[in-house]
C-alpha positions in Angstrom: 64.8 26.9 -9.4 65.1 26.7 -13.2 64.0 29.7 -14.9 64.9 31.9 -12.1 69.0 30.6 -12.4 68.5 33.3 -15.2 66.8 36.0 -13.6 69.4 35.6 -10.7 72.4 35.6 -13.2 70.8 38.9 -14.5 70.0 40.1 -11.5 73.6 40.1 -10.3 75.2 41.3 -13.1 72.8 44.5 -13.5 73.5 45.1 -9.7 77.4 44.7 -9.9 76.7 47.5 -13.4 75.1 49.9 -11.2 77.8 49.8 -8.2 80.0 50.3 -11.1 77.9 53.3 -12.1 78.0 54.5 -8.3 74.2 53.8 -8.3 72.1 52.4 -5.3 69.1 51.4 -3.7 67.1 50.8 -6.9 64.6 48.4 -7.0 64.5 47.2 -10.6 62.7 44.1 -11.5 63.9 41.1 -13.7 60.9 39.0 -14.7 59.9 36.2 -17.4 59.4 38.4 -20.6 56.4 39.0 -22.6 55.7 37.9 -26.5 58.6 40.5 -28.2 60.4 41.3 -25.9 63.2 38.2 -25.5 63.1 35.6 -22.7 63.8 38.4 -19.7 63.2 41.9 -19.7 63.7 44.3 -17.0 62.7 48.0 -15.9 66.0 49.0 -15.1 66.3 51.4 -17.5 62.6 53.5 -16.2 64.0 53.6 -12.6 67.4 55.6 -13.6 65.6 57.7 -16.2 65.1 60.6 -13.8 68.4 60.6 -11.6 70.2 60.4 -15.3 68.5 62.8 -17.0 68.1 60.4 -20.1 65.6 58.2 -22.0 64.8 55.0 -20.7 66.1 53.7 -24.1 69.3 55.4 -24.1 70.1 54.2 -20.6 69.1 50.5 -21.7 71.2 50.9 -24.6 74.0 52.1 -22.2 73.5 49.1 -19.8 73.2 46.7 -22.7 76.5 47.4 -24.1 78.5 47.1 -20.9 76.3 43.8 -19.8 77.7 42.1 -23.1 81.3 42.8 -21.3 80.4 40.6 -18.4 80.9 36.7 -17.5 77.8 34.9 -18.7 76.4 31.4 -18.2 72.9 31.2 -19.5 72.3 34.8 -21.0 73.5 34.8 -24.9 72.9 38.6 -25.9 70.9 41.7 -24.4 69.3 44.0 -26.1 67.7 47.8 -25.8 63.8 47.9 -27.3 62.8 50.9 -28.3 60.2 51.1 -25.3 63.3 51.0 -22.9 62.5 47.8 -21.7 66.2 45.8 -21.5 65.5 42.5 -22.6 67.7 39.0 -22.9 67.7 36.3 -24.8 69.2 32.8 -23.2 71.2 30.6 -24.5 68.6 27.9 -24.8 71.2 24.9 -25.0 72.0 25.4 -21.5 68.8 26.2 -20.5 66.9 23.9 -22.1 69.5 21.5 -20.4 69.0 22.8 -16.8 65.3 23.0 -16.5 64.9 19.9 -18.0 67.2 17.9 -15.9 65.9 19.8 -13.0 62.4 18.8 -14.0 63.1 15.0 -13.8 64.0 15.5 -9.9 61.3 14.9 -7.2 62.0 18.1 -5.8 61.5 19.9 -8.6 59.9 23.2 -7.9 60.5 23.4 -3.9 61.2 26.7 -3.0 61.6 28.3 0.7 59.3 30.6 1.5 58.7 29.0 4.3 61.9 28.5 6.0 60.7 25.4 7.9 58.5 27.2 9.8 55.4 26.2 11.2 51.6 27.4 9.9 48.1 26.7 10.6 45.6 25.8 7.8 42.0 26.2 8.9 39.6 25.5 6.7 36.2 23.6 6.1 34.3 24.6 9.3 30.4 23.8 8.5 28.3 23.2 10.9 27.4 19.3 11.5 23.8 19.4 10.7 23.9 18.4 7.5 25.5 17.6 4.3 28.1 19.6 2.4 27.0 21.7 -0.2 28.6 23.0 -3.5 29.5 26.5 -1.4 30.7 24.7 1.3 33.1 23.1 -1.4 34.9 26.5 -2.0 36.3 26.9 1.5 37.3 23.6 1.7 39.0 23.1 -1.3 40.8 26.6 -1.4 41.8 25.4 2.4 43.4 22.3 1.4 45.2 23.8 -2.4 46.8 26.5 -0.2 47.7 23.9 2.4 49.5 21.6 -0.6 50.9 24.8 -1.6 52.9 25.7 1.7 53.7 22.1 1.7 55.9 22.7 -1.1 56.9 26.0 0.3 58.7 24.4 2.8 56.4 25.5 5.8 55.3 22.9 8.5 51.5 22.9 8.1 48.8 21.7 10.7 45.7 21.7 9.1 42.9 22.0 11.3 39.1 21.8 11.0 37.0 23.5 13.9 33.6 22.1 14.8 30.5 24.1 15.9 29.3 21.8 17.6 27.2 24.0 20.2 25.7 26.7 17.8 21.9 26.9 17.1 21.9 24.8 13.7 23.2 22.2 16.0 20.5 23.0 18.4 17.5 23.2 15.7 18.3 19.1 14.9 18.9 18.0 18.4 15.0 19.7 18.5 14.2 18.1 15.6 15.2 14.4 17.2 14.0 15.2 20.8 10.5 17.3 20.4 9.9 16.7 17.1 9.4 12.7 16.6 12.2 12.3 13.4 13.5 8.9 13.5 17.2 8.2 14.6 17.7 6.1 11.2 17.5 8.0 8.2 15.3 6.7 5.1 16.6 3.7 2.3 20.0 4.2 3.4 20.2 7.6 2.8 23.4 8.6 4.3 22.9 10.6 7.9 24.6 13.9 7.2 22.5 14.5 3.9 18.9 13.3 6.1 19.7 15.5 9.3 20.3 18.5 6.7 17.5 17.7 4.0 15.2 16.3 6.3 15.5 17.2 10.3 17.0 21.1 10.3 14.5 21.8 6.8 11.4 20.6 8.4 12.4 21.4 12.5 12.7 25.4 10.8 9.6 25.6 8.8 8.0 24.7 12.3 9.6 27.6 13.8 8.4 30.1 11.3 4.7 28.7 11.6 4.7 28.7 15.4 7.4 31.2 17.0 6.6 29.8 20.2 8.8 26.9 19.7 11.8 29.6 19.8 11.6 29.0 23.2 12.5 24.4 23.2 15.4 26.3 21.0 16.6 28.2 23.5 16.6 25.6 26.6 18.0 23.1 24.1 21.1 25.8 23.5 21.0 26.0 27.0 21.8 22.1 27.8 24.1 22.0 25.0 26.6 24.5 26.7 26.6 22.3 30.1 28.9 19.4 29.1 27.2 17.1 31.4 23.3 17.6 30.4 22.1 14.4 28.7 20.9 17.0 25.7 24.5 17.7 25.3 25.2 13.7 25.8 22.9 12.5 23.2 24.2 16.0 20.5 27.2 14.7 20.9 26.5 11.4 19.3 24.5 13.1 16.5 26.9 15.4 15.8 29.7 13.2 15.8 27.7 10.6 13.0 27.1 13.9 10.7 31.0 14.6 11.3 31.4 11.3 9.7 29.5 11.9 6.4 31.2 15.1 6.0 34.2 13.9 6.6 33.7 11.2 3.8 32.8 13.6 1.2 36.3 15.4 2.0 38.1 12.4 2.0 36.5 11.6 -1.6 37.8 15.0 -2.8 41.3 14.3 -1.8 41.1 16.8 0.8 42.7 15.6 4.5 43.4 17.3 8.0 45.7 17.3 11.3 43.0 18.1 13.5 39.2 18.2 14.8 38.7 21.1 16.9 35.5 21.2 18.6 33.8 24.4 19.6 31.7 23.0 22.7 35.3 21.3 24.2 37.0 25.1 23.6 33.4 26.6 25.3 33.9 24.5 28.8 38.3 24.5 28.7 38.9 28.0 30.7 40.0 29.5 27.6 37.8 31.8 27.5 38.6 33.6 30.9 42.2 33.2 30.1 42.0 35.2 27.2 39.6 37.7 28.9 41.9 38.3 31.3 44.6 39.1 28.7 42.7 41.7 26.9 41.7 43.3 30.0 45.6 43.7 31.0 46.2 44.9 27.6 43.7 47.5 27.3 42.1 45.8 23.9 38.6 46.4 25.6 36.5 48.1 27.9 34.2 47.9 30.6 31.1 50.3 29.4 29.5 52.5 31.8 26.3 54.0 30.0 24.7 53.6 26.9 22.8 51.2 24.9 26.3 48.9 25.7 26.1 49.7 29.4 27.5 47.1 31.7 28.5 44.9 28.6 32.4 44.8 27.8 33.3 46.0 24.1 36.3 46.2 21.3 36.1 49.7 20.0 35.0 49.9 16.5 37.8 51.7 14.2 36.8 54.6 12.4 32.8 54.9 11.4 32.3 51.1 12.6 30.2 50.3 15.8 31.8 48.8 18.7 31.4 45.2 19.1 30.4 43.4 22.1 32.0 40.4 23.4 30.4 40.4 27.1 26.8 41.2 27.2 25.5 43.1 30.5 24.0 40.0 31.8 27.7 38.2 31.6 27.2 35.8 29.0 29.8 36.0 26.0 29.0 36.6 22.5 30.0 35.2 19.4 32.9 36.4 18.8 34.1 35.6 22.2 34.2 31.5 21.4 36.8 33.1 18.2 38.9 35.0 20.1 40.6 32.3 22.5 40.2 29.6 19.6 42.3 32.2 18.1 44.9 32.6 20.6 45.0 28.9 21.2 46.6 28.1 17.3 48.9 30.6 18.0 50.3 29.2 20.8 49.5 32.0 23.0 47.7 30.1 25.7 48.8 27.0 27.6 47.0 24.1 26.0 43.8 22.7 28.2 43.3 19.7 25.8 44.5 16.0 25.5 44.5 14.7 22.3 43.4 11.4 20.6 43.1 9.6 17.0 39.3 9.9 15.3 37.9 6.5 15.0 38.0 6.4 11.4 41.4 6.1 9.3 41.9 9.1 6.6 42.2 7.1 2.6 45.5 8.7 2.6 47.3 7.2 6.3 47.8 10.0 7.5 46.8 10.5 11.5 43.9 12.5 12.2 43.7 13.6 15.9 40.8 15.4 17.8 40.7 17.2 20.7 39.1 15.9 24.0 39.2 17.1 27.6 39.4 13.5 28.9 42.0 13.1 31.5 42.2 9.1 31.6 44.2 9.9 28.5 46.9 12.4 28.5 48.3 12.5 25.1 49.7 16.0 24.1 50.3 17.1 20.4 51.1 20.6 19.3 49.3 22.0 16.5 49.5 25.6 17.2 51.9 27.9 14.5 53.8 30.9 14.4 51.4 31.9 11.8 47.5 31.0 11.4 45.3 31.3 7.9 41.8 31.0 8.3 39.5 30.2 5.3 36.2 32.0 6.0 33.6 33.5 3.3 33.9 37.2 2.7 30.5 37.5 4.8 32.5 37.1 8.1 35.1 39.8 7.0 34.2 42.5 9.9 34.6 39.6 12.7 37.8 38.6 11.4 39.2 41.7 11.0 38.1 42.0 14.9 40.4 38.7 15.2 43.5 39.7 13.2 43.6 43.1 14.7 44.0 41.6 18.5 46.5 39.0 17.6 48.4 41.3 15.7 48.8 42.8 19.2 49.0 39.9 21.3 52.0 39.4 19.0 53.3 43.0 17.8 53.0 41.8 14.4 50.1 42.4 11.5 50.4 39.2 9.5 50.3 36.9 11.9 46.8 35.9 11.8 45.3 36.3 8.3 41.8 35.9 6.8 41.9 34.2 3.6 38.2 35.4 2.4 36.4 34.1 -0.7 33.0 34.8 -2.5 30.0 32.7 -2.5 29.3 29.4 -5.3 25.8 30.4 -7.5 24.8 27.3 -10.0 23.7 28.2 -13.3 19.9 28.5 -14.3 20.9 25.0 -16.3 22.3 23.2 -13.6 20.1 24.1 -11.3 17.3 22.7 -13.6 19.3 19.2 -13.9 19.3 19.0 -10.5 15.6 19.4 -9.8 15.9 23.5 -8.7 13.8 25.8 -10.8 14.8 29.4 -11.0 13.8 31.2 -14.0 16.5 31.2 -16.1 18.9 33.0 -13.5 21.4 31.4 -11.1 20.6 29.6 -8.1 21.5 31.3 -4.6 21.9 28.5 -1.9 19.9 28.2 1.9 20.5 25.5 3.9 18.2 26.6 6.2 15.5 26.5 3.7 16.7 23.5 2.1 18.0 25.2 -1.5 21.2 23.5 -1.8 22.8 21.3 -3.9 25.1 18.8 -1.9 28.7 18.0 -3.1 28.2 14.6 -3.2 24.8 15.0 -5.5 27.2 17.0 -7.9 30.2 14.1 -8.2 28.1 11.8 -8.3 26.3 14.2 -10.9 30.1 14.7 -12.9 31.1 10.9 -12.1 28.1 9.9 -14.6 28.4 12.2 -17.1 32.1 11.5 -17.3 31.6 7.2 -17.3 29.1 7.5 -20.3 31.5 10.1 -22.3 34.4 7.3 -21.3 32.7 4.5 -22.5 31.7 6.0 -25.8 35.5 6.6 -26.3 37.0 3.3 -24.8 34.7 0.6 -25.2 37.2 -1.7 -24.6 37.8 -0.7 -21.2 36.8 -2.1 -17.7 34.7 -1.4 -15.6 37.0 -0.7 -12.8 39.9 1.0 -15.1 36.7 3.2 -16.3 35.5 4.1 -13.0 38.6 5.1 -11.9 39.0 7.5 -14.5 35.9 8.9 -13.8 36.2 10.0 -10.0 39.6 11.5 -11.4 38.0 13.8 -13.8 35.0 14.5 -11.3 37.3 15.1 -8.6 39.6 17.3 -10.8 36.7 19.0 -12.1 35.4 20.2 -9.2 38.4 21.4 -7.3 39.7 23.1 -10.4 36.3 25.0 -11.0 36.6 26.4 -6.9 40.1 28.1 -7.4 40.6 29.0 -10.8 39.3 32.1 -10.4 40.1 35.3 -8.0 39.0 34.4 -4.5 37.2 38.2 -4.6 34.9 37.1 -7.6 31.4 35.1 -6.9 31.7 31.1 -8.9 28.7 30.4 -11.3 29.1 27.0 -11.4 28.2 25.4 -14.8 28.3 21.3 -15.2 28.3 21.2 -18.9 31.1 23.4 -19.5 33.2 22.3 -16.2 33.6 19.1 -18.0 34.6 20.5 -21.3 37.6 19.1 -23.1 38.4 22.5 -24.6 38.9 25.8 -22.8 39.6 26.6 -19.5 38.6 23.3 -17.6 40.3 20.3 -15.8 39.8 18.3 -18.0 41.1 19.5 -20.9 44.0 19.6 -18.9 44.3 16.2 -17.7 43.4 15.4 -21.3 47.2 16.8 -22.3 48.4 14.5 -19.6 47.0 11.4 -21.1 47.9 12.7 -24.8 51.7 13.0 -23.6 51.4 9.2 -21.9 49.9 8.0 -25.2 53.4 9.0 -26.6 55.6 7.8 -24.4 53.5 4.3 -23.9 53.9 4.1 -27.9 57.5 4.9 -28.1 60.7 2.2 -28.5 62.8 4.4 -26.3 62.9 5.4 -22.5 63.0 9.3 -22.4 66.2 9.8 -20.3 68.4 13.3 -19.8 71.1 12.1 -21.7 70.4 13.6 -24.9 71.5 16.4 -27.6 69.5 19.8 -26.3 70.8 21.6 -28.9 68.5 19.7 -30.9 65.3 21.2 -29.3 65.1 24.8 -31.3 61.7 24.9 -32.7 59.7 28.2 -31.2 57.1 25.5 -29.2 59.8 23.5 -27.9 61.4 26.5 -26.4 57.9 27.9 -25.2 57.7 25.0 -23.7 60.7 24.5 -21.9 60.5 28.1 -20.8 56.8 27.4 -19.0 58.4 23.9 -17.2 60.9 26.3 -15.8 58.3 28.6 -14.4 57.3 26.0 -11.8 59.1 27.5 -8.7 58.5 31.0 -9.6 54.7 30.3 -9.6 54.6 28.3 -6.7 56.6 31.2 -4.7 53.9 33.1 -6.1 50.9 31.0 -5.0 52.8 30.6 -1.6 53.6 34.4 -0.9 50.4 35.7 -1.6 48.3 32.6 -0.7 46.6 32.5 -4.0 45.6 28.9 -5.6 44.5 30.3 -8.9 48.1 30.9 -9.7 49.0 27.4 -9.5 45.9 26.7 -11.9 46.7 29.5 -14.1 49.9 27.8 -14.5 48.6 23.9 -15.0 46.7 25.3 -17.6 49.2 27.7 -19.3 51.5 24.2 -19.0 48.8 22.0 -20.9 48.3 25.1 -23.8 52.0 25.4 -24.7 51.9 21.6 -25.1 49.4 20.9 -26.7 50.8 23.7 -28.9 53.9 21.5 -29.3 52.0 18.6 -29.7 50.2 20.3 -33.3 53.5 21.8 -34.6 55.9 19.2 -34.2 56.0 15.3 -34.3 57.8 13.2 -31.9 57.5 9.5 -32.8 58.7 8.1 -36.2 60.5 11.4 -37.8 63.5 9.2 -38.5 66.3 10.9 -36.6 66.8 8.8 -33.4 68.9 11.6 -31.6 66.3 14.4 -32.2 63.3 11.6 -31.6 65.3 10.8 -28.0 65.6 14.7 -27.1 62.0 15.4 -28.1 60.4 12.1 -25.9 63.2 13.1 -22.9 61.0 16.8 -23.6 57.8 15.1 -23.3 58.4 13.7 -20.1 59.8 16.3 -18.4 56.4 18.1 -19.1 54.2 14.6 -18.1 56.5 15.0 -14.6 56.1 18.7 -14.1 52.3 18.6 -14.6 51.6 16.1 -12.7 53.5 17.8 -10.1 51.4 21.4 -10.3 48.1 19.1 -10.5 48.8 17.8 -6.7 49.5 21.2 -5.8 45.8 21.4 -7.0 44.9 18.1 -5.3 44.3 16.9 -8.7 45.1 13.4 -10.8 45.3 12.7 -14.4 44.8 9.2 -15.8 47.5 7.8 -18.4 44.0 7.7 -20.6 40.6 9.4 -21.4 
């Protein structure tokens, strides 16, 4: 793991100090340093101030001094700062040597957090009404970075994506079609996903809120849609499945894949449900209430101030959260599977099998896709019904992070963006309704991106293609879009901005793809093959070193994007990568300084950073061209 060979060599050596000191159980840290304080620093010192009855600084000076007296590989001094931090300073030859050479492997930064283990990813879950929109775009992408991220985790990930297929939005189009005279083929080839949502659910509403009569076709049409057999449920089926489709293309566009369709009307008619009802009532999870406003109906208890919830209404009908609950169970493993299995009739870009769930019995195939852990990707809106969830698996398993919530804040568009895309909002950002139709779709904004970016190409390159151009361009869109959903804190709302998302400087994907194609430029213009076998000694300059350093900080952020399912640390770090060299790229030259041996050591350099960005990138789901 690079970088951490070091904070492991210093870890061991502090730990065999302090059993020589007759001290125990302190948990001191050992972490990359900060700008002053050497290349690892460590608290040590703090932690033993009290049971020593000395100054943090005198105990680091203490520790330093008999640290020098032990075997070292990759540490060359330590030293006592006058904070009491204890920091060290490497010996950069061999460093330099080992992360780089590690760099050029294809396993470089793997880590095991995972232990082989098996986890389910699900993520994406929109309704199939209509088209995905920019907010939509958060879930899915955050979904499919963490899912990458495991990946390299070493975890076995299913990634799932569960289809309400039965709800009401599904209801309101199948009205639309049936009562409401809307053609089966949308408009100039407008694709079906974006006409059902723009055009069929928009208008089949507004006719709701002029004549609330109609509620009651709504409710009869809910009604058919929950008896498998109904020709409603038939002909939703078919609708559904075609809106599926669009989405689906729009996901494959972004780079983002899956394991498995789950659909919400097959779990509704599979006997889950009075499986897992019959488990909580064993269990004591709910109860039967007697009197009450929530007489008759079956409850969870609410903790603390919170109302209890309903999951059986006095009538017998299930709620909501009663369709979550044994879809919950079922990725877990903690009910016998009811379904067979079969491949979706279109092919994912990348190969790799997509299966769906069906209850057909002509065709028994059986997969597993459940996990010994599940992570849901659901907005921060849902956070009380998922908390409902995580609480009973945690007891269906006697453990509390089996089953986690990975929530997220809502995607705004700036007041300018809004504008470009024909919504007017007075200068402040634009909240999104698909029922009301005030959405911008994710293909209207890469499409949007994928412009902007072919003009700003060809003004640069006009001696490119066509094709090499457009490929480029759904690079930089793609990037720029999934970087822009998870470079921030998943608790903090996204003001999405077009202009500035595409900015070569600052904080954006491209500017960071941008040091990808500026380190290609070098190599493509070299005489030499970068190659390992070189002087490392040779690389001593401060941006060299900084650089070097930040390569060798690939596993440690990756264990740290994997432990605490965060993607921003993985973007934090692509960006951190392309700073420090694009640093190195201003301070020192590479090609044509006349010293073959230092030329050779500063291309093999150059590489090794080429290799480990593109490497975090894909953790990101993101490509960078050889030029922009």
């Amino acid at each position: 793991m690079t970088f951490k060979s070091i904070i492991d060599e210093i870890e061991n050596n502090l730990n065999k100090i302090l059993d020589d000191m007759s001290i125990s159980d302190v948990k001191f840290s050992v972490e990359p340093a900060k700008p002053g304080f050497g290349d690892v620093s460590s608290n040590v010192s703090f932690l033993l101030s009290k049971q020593l009855k000395k100054s943090p600084k005198d105990i680091a000076e203490i520790i330093s001094e008999k640290y020098m007296h032990l075997s070292k590989i990759l540490v060359l001094k330590s030293e006592a700062h006058q904070s009491g931090y204890l920091n060290f300073f490497a010996d950069w030859t061999k460093l330099s040597q080992l992360i780089i050479s590690e760099s050029y492997l294809d396993t470089f930064g793997d880590v095991n957090v995972g232990n082989n283990s098996t986890i389910v990813i699900e993520h994406t879950s929109v309704n199939p009404n209509k088209a995905l929109h920019i907010g939509h775009i958060r879930n899915i992408i955050i979904g499919d970075t963490v899912s990458r991220i495991l990946e390299k985790a070493n975890y076995n990930v299913n990634v799932l994506n569960y289809i309400d297929d039965s709800g009401l939005q599904v209801a309101d189009i199948i009205v639309g079609f049936k009562h409401f005279g809307f053609a089966l083929e949308p408009p100039n080839g407008k694709k079906f996903d974006h006409y059902c949502g723009d055009d069929v659910y928009v208008k089949t509403t507004e006719k709701y809120d002029a004549d609330p009569s109609l509620e009651e076709i709504r409710k009869n049409v809910l009604k058919e849609l929950e008896d498998g057999t109904s020709e409603t449920a038939k002909f939703a089926d078919k609708i559904t499945k075609r809106v599926l489709s669009g989405q689906l293309e729009t996901c494959w566009n972004l780079g983002v894949f899956y394991d498995c369709l789950n659909f919400e009307s097959q779990i509704i008619r599979s006997g889950l449900w009075s499986k897992i009802f019959e488990k909580l009532k064993e269990m004591n999870l709910i109860e039967f209430e007697n009197d009450g406003k929530n007489a008759g109906c079956w409850v969870i208890r609410g903790e603390g101030k919170e109302e209890d919830k309903v999951i059986v209404r006095s009538n017998g009908t299930a709620t909501y959260i009663a369709k979550d609950i044994p879809y919950a169970a079922w990725k877990l493993g903690l009910l016998e599977d009811p379904f067979n299995y079969e491949k979706y009739g279109k092919e994912q870009p990348n190969s790799r099998i997509l299966w769906q769930t069906t209850l057909n019995e002509n065709n028994p195939i059986s997969k597993n896709f459940t996990g010994e852990k599940v992570v849901t990707v659901i907005d921060s809106r849902q956070d009380r019904l998922q908390n409902i969830i995580t609480s009973l698996m945690g007891k269906f398993k006697s453990t509390s992070d089996t089953y986690v919530h990975l929530g997220y804040e809502s995607v705004t568009l700036s007041s300018d963006t809004a504008k470009t895309i024909g919504l007017y909002t007075d200068g402040k950002q634009a909240q999104m309704s698909g029922r009301k139709g005030l959405y911008v779709s994710a293909d209207s904004v890469y499409d949007l991106l994928k412009e902007k970016t072919i003009e700003e190409t060809q003004k640069r390159h006009s001696e490119m293609n066509i094709s090499e151009i457009e490929t480029i361009a759904h690079s930089v869109s793609v990037g720029t879009l999934r970087y822009e959903m998870i470079k921030q804190d998943l608790d903090k709302i996204i003001t999405f901005d077009l202009t500035k998302s595409l900015s070569l400087e600052g904080n954006t994907s491209p500017y960071i793809q941008y040091s990808h194609a500026r380190a290609s430029r070098i190599l493509e213009k070299s005489e030499y093959a970068p190659s390992i076998d070189v002087d490392f000694s040779l690389l001593s300059e401060k941006s060299e070193l900084e650089l070097i350093k930040i390569i060798g900080l690939f596993g440690i952020n990756v264990m740290d994007a994997a432990n605490n399912l965060s993607p921003k640390v993985i973007a934090r770090y692509c960006y951190d990568l392309a700073v420090s060299f694009n640093s190195f790229y201003e301070h020192v030259k590479v090609l044509g300084i006349g010293d073959e041996k230092l030329e050779k050591s500063r291309l093999c350099l150059v590489n090794s950073f080429k290799m480990t960005l593109l490497k975090s990138l894909n953790l990101l789901g993101i490509t960078a061209p050889e030029r922009m």
